[in-house]
Structure formats: structure tokens, C-alpha cells
PQR file of N, CA, C, O and H, with PARSE charges and radii, in Angstrom:
ATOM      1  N   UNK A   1      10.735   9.190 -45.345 -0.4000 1.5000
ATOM      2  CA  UNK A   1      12.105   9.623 -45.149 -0.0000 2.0000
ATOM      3  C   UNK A   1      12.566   9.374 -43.714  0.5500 1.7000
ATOM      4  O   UNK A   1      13.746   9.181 -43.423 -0.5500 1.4000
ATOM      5  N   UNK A   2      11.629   9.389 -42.896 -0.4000 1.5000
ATOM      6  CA  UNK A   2      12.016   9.492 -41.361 -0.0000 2.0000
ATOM      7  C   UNK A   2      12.608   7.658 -41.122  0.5500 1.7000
ATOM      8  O   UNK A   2      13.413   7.327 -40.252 -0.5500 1.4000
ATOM      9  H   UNK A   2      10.670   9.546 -43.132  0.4000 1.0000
ATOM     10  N   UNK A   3      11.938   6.664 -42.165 -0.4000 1.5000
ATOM     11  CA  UNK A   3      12.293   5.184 -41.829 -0.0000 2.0000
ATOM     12  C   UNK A   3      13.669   5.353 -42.281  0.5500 1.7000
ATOM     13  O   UNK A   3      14.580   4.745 -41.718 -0.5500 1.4000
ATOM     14  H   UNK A   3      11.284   6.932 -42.871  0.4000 1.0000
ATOM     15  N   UNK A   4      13.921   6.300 -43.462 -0.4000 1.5000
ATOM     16  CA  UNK A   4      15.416   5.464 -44.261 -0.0000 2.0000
ATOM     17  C   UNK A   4      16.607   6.621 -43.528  0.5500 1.7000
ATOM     18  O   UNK A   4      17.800   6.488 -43.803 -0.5500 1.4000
ATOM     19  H   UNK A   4      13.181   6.793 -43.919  0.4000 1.0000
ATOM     20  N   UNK A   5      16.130   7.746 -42.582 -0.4000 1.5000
ATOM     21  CA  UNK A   5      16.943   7.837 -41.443 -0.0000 2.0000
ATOM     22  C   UNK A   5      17.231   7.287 -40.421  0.5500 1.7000
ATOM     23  O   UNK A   5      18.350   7.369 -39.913 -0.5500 1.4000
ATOM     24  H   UNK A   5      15.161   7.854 -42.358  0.4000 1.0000
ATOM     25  N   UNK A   6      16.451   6.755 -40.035 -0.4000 1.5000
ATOM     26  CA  UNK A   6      16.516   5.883 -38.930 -0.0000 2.0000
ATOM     27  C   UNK A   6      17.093   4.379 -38.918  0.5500 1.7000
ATOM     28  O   UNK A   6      17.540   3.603 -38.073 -0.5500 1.4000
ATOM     29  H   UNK A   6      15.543   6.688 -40.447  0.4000 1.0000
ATOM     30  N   UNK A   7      16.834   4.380 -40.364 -0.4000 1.5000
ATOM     31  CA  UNK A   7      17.687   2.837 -40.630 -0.0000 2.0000
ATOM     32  C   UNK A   7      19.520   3.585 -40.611  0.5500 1.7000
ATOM     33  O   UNK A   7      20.338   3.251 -39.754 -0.5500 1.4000
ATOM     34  H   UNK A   7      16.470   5.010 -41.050  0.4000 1.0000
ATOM     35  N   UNK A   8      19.833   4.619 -41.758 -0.4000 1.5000
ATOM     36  CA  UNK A   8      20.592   4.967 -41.336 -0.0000 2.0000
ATOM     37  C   UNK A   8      21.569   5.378 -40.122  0.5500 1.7000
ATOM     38  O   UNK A   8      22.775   5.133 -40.083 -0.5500 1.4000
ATOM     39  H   UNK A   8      19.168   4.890 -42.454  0.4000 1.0000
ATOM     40  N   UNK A   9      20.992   5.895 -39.369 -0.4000 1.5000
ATOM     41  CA  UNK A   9      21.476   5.911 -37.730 -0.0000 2.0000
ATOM     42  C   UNK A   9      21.489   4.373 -37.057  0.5500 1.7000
ATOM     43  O   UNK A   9      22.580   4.238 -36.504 -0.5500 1.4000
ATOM     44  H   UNK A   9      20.013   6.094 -39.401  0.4000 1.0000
ATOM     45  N   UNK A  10      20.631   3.107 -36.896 -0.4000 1.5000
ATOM     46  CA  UNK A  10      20.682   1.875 -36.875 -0.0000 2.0000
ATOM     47  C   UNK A  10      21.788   1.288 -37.720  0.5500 1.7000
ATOM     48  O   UNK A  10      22.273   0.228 -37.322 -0.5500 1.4000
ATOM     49  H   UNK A  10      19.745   3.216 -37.346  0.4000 1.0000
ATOM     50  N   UNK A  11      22.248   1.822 -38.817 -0.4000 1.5000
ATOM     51  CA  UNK A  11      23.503   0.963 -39.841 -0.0000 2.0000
ATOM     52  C   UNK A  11      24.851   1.763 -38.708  0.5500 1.7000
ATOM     53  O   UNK A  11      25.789   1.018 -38.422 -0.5500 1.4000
ATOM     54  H   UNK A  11      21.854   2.682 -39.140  0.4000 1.0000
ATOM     55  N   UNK A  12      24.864   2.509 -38.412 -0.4000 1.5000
ATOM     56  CA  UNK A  12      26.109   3.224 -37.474 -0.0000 2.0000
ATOM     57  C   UNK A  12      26.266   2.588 -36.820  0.5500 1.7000
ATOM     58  O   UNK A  12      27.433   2.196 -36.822 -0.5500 1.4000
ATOM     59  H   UNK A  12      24.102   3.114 -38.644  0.4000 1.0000
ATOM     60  N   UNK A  13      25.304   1.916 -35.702 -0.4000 1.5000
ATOM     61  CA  UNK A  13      25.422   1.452 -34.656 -0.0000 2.0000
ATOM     62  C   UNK A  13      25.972  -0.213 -35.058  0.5500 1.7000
ATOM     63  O   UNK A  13      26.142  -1.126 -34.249 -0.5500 1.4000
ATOM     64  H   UNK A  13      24.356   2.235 -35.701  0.4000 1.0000
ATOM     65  N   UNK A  14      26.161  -0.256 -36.443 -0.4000 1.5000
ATOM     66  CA  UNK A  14      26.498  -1.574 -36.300 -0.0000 2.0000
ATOM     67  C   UNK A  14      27.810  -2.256 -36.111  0.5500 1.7000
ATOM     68  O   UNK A  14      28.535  -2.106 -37.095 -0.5500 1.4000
ATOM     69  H   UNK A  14      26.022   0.485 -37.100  0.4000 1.0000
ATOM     70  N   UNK A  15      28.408  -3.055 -35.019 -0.4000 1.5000
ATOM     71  CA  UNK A  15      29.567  -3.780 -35.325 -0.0000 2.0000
ATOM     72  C   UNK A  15      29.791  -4.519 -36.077  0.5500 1.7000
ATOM     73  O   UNK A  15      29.027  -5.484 -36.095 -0.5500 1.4000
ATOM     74  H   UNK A  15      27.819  -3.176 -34.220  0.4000 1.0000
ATOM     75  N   UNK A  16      31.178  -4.488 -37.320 -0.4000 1.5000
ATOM     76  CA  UNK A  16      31.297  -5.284 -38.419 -0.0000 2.0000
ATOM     77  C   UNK A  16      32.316  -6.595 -37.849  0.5500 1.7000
ATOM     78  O   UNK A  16      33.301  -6.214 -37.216 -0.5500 1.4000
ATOM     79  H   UNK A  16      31.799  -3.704 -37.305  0.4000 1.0000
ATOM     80  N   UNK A  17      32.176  -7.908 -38.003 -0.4000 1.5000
ATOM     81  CA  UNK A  17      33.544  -8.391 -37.627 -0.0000 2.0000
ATOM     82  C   UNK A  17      34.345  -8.344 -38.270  0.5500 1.7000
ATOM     83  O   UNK A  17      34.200  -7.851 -39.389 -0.5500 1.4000
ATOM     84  H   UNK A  17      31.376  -8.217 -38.517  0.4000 1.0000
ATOM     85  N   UNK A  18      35.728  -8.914 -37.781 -0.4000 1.5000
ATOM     86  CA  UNK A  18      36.998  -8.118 -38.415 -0.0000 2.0000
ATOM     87  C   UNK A  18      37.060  -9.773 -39.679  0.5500 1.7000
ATOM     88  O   UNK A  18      36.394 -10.808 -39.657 -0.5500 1.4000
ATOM     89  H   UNK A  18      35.846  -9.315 -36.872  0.4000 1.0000
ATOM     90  N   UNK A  19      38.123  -9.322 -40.580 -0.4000 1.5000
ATOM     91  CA  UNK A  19      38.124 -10.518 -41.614 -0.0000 2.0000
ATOM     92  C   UNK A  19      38.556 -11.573 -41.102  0.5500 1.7000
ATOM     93  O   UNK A  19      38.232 -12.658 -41.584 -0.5500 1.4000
ATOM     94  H   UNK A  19      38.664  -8.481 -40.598  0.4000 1.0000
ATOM     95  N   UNK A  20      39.366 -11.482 -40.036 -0.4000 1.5000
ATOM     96  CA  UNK A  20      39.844 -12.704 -39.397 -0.0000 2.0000
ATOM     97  C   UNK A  20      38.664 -13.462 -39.112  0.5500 1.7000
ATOM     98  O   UNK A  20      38.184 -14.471 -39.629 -0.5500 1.4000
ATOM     99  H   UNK A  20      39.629 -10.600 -39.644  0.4000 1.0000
ATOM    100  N   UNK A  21      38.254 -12.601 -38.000 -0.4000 1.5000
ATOM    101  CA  UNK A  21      37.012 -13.461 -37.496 -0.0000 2.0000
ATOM    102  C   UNK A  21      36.008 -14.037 -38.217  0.5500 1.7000
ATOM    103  O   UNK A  21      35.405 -15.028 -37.803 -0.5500 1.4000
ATOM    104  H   UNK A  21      38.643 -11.781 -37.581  0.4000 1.0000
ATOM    105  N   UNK A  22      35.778 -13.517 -39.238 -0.4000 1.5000
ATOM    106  CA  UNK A  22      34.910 -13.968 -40.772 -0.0000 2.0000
ATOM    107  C   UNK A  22      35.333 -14.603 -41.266  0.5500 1.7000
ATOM    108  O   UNK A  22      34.602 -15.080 -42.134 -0.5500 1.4000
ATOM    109  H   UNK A  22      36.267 -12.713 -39.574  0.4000 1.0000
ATOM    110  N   UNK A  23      36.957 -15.256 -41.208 -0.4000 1.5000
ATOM    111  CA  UNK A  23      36.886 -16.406 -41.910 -0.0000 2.0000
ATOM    112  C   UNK A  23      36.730 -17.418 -40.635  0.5500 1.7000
ATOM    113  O   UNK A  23      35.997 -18.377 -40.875 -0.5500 1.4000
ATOM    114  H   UNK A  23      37.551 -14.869 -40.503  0.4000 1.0000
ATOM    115  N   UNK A  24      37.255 -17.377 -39.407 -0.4000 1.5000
ATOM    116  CA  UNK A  24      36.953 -18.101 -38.522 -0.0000 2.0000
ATOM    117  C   UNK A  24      35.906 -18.849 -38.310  0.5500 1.7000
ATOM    118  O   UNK A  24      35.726 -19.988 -37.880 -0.5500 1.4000
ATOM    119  H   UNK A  24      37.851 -16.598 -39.212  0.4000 1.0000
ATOM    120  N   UNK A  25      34.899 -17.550 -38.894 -0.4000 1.5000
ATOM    121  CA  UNK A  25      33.395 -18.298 -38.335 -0.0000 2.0000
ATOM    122  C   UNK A  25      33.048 -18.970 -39.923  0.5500 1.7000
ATOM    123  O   UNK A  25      32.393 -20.009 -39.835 -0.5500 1.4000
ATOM    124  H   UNK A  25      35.045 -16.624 -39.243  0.4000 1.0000
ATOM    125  N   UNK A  26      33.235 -18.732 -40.723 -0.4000 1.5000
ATOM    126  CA  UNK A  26      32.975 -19.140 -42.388 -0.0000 2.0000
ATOM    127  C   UNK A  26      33.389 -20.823 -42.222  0.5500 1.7000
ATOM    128  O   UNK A  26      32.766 -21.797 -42.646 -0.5500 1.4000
ATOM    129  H   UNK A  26      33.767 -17.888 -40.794  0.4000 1.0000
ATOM    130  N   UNK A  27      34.724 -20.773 -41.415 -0.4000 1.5000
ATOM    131  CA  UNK A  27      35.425 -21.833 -41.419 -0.0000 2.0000
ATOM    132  C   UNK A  27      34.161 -23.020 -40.853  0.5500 1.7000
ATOM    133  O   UNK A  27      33.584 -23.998 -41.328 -0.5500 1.4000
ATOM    134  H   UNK A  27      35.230 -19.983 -41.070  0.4000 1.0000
ATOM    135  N   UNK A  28      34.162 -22.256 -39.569 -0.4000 1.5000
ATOM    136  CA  UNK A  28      33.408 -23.392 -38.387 -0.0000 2.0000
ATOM    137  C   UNK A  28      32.254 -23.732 -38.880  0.5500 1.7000
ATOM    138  O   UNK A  28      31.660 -24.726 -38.461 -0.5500 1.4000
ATOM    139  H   UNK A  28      34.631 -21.461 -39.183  0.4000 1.0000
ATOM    140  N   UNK A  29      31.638 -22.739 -40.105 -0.4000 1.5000
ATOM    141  CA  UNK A  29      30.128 -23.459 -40.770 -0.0000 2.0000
ATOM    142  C   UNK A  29      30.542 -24.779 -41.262  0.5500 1.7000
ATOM    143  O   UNK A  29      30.352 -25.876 -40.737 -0.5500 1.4000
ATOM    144  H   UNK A  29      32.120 -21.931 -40.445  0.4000 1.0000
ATOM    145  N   UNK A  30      31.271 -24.423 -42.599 -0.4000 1.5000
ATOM    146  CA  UNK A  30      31.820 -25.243 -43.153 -0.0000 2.0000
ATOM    147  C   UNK A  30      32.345 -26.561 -42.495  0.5500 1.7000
ATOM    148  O   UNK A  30      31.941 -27.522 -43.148 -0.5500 1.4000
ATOM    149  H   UNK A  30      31.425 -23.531 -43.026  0.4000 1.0000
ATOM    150  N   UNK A  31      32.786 -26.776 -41.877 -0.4000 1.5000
ATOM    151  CA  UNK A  31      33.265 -27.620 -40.631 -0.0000 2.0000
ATOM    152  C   UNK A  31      32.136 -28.359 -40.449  0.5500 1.7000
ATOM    153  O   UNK A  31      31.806 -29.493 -40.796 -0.5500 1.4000
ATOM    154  H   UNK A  31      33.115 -25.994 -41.347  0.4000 1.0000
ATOM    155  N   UNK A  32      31.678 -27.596 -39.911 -0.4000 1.5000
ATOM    156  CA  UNK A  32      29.991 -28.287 -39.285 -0.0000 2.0000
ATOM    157  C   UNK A  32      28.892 -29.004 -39.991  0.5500 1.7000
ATOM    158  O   UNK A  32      28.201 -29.968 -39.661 -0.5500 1.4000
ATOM    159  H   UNK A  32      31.946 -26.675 -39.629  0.4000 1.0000
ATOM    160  N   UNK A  33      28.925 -28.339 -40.940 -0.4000 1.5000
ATOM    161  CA  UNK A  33      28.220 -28.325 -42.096 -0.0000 2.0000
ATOM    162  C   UNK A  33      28.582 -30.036 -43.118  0.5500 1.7000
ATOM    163  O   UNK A  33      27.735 -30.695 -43.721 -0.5500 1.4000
ATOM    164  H   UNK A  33      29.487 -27.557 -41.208  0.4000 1.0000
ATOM    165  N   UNK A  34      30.251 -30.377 -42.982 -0.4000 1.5000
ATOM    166  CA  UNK A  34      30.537 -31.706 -43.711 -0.0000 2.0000
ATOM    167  C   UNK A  34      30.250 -32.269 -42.439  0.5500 1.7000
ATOM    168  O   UNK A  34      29.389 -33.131 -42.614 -0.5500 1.4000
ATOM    169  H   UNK A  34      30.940 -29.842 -42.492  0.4000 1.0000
ATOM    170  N   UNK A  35      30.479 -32.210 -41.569 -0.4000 1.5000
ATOM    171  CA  UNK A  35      30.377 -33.375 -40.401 -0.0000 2.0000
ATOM    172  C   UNK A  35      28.869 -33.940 -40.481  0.5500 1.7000
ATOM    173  O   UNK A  35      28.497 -35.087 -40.728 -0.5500 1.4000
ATOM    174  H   UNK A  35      31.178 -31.510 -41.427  0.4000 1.0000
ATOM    175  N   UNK A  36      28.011 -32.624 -40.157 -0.4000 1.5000
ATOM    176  CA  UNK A  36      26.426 -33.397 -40.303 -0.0000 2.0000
ATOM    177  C   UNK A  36      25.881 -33.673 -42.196  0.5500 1.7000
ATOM    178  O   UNK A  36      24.831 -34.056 -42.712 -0.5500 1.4000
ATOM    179  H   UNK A  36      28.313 -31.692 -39.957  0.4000 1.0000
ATOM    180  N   UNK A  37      26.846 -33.361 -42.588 -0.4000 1.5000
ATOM    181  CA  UNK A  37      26.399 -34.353 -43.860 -0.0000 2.0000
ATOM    182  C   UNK A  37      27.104 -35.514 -43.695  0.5500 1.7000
ATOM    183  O   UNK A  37      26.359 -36.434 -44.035 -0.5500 1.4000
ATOM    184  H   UNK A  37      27.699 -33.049 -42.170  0.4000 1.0000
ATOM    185  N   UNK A  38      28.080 -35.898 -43.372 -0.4000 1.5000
ATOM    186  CA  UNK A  38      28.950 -37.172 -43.567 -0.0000 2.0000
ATOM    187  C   UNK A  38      27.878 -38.123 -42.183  0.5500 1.7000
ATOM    188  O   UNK A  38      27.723 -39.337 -42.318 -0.5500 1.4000
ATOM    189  H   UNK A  38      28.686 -35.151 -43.095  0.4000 1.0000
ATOM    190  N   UNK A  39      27.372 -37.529 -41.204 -0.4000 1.5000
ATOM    191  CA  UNK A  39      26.710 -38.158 -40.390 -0.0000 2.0000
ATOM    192  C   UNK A  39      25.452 -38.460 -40.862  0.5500 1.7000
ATOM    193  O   UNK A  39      25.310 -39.683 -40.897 -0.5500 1.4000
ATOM    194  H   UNK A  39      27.498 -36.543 -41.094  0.4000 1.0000
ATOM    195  N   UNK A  40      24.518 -37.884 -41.225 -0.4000 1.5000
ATOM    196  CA  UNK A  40      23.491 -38.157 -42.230 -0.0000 2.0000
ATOM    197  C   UNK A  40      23.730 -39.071 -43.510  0.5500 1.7000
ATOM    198  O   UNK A  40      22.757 -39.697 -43.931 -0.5500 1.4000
ATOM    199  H   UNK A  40      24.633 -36.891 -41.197  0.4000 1.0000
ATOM    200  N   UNK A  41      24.706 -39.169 -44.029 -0.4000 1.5000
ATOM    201  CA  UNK A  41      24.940 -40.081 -44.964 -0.0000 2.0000
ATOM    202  C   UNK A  41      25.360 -41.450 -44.483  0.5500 1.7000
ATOM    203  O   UNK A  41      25.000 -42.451 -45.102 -0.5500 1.4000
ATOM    204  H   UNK A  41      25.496 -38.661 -43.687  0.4000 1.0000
ATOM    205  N   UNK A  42      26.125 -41.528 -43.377 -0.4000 1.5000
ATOM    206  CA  UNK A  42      26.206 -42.861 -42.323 -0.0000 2.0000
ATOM    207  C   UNK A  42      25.407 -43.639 -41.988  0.5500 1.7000
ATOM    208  O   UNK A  42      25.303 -44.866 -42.001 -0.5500 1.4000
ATOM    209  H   UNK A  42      26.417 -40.714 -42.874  0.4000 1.0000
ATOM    210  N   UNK A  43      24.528 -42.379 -41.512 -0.4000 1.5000
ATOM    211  CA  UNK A  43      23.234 -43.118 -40.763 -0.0000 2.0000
ATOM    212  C   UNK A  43      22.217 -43.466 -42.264  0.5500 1.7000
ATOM    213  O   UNK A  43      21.637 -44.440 -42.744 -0.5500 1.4000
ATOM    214  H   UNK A  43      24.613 -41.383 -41.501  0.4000 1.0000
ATOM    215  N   UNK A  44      22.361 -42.506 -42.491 -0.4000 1.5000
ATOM    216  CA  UNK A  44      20.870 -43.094 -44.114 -0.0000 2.0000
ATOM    217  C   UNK A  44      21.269 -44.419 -44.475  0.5500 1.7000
ATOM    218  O   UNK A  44      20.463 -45.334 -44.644 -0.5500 1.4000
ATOM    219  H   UNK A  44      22.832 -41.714 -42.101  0.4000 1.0000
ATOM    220  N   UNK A  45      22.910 -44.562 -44.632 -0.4000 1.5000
ATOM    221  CA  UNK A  45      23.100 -45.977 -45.306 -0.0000 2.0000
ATOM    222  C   UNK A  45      22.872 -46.842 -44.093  0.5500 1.7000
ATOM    223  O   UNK A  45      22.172 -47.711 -44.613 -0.5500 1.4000
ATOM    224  H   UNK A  45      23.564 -43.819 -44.494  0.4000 1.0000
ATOM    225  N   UNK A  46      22.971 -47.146 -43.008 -0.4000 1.5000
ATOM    226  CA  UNK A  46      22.930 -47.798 -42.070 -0.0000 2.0000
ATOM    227  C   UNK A  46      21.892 -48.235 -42.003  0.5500 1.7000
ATOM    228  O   UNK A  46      21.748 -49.455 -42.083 -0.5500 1.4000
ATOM    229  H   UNK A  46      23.540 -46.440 -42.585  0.4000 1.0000
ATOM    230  N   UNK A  47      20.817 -47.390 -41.833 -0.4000 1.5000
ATOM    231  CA  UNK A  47      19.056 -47.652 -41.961 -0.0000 2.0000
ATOM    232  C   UNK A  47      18.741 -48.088 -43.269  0.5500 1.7000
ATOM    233  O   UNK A  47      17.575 -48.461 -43.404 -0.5500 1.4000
ATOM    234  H   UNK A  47      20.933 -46.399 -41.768  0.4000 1.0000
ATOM    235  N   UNK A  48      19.400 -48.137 -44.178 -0.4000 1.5000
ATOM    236  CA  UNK A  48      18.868 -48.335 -45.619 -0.0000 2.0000
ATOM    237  C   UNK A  48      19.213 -50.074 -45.572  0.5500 1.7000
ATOM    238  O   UNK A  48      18.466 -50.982 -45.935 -0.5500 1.4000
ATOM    239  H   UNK A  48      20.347 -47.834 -44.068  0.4000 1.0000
ATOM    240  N   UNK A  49      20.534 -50.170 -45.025 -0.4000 1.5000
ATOM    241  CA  UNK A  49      21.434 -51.501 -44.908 -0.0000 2.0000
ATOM    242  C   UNK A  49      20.328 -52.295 -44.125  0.5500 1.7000
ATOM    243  O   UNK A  49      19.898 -53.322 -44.648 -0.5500 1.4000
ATOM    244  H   UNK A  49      21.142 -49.433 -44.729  0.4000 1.0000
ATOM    245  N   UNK A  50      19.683 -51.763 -42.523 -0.4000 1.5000
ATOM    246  CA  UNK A  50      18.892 -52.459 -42.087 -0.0000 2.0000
ATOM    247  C   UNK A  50      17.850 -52.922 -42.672  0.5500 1.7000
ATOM    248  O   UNK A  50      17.577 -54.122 -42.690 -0.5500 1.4000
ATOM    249  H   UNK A  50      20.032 -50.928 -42.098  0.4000 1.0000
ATOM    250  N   UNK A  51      17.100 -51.942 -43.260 -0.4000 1.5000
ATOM    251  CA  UNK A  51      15.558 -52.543 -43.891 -0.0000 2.0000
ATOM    252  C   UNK A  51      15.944 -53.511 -45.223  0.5500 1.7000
ATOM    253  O   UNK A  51      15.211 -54.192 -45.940 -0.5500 1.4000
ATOM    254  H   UNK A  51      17.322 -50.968 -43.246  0.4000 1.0000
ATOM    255  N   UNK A  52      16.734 -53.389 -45.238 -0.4000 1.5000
ATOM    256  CA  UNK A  52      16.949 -54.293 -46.830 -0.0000 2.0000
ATOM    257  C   UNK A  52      17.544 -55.837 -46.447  0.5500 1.7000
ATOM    258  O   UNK A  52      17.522 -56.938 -46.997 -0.5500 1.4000
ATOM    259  H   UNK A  52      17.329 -52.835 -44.655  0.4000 1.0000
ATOM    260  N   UNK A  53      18.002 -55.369 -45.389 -0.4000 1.5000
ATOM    261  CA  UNK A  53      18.563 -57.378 -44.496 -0.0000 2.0000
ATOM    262  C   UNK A  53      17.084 -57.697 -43.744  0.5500 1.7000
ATOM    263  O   UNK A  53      16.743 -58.878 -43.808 -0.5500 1.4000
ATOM    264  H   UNK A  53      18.020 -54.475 -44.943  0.4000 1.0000
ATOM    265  N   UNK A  54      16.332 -56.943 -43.165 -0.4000 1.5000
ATOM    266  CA  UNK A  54      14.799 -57.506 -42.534 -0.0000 2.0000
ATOM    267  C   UNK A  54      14.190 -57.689 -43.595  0.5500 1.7000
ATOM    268  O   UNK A  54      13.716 -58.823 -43.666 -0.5500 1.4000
ATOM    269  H   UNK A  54      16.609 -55.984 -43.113  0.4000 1.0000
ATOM    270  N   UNK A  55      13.951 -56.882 -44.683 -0.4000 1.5000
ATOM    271  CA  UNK A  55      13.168 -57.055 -46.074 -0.0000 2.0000
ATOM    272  C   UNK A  55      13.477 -58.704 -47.108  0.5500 1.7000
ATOM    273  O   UNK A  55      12.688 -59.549 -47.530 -0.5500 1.4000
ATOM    274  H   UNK A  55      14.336 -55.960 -44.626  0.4000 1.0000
ATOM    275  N   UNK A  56      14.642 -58.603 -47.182 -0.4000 1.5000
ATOM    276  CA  UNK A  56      14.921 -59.995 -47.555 -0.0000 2.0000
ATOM    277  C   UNK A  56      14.552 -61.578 -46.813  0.5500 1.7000
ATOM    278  O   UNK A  56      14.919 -62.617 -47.361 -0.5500 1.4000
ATOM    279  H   UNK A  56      15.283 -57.917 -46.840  0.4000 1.0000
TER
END
């Protein structure tokens, strides 16, 4: 009982962000998140393009 008070008193202390800011930051994953896929998919084909023109 003394842990699931103490977690309790630890959940008080917590700052929630506000919804704005939650989508802000939701946003900037997302954001981030297509860029290094669209960059990873650039580069994979790029390297794929190379070995297949030396391979031939």
C-alpha cells in the first residue's frame, strides 16, 4: 500500500501539457517522422539504382 501511495502523491506532481501543445508536438512527430521516411526511401532507391548499374 505504501508503493500505490506514493505513486499517488508522484501522479500530483505531474505536469499535463495543455491540448494545444499536444497537438503541436503530435504534429512535429508526424512531420519528422514522413521526412525520415521519404529520406530513407530516396536513399534505399539510390543505393539500390547504384548496385544494379555496377552489377550489370
Amino acid at each position: 500500500m505504501k508503493f500505490l501511495k506514493s505513486v499517488k502523491d508522484e501522479m500530483k506532481q505531474v505536469t499535463w501539457s495543455s491540448k494545444k501543445q499536444l497537438r503541436k508536438d503530435t504534429l512535429v512527430v508526424i512531420e519528422t517522422s514522413i521526412i525520415f521516411g521519404l529520406m530513407f526511401f530516396v536513399m534505399d532507391t539510390a543505393i539500390q539504382s547504384l548496385f544494379a548499374w555496377i552489377l550489370k
